[in-house]
N, C-alpha and C positions, 0 to 999 in steps of 0.2 A: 407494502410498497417496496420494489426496491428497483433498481436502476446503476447503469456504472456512470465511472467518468473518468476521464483521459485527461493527461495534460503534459504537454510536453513542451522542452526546451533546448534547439538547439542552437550553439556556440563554435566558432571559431576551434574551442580549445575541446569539442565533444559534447554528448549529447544525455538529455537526461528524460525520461518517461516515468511516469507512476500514472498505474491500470487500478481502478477502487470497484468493488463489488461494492454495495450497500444496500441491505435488507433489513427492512423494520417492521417485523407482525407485529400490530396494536397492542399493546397488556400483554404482550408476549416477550420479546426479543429483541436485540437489535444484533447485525453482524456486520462486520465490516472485513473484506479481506481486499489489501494492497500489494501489487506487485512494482518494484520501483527496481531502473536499469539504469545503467550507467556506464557510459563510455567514452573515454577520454582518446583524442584525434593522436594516431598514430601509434595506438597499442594496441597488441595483439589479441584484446580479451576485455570481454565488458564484466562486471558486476551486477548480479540480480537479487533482490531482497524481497521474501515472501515473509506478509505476517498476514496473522490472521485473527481477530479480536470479534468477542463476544460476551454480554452481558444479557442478564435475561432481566424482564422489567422489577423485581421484586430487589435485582442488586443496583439495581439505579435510581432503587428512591431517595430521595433529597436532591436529585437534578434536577433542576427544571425542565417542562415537557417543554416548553420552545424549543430547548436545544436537542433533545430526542430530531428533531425536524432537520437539524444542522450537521450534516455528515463528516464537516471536517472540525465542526465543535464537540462533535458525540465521541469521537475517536479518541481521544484522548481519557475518557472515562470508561474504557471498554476493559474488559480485564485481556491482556495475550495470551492467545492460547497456544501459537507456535508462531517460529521465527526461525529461517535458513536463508543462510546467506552462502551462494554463490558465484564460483570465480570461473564464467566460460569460457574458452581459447576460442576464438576465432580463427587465428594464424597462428603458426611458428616462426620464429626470426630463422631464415634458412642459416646453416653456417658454413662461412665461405673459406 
């Protein structure tokens, strides 16, 4: 099974996004990879956070399988496998 999901928030003071892959083969696997953005009103450059988490089912015994089903409960039991974080420029402040 797997499927994404989106959610986003935006604010007066800027804007926030996190994009989730989630993939669970049965007695197999679970993965989850999260991209999350972040932009604050009036600056030149947003923030993007990529991770990527993954356990296979033999390291996630003593979870209960309910939560296997719960993608933002399973996420938190996944082991990370990689995490980058960057800092995009949009604009430059011209200098006058």
């Amino acid at each position: 099974m797997n499927f994404g999901f989106t959610f986003q928030r935006v604010m007066p003071s800027g804007f926030f996004f996190l994009l989730r892959f989630y993939l669970r083969v049965d007695s197999t696997l679970i993965r989850v990879r999260d991209t999350r953005i972040y932009h604050r009103a009036g600056e030149g450059h947003l923030i993007r956070e990529r991770t990527e988490r993954e356990s296979t089912a033999e390291e996630l015994k003593g979870i209960p399988a309910s939560l296997w089903t719960d993608q933002q409960g399973i996420v938190d039991h996944l082991k990370l496998k990689s995490e980058v974080n960057e800092k995009i420029t949009l604009w430059r402040k011209s200098s006058s």
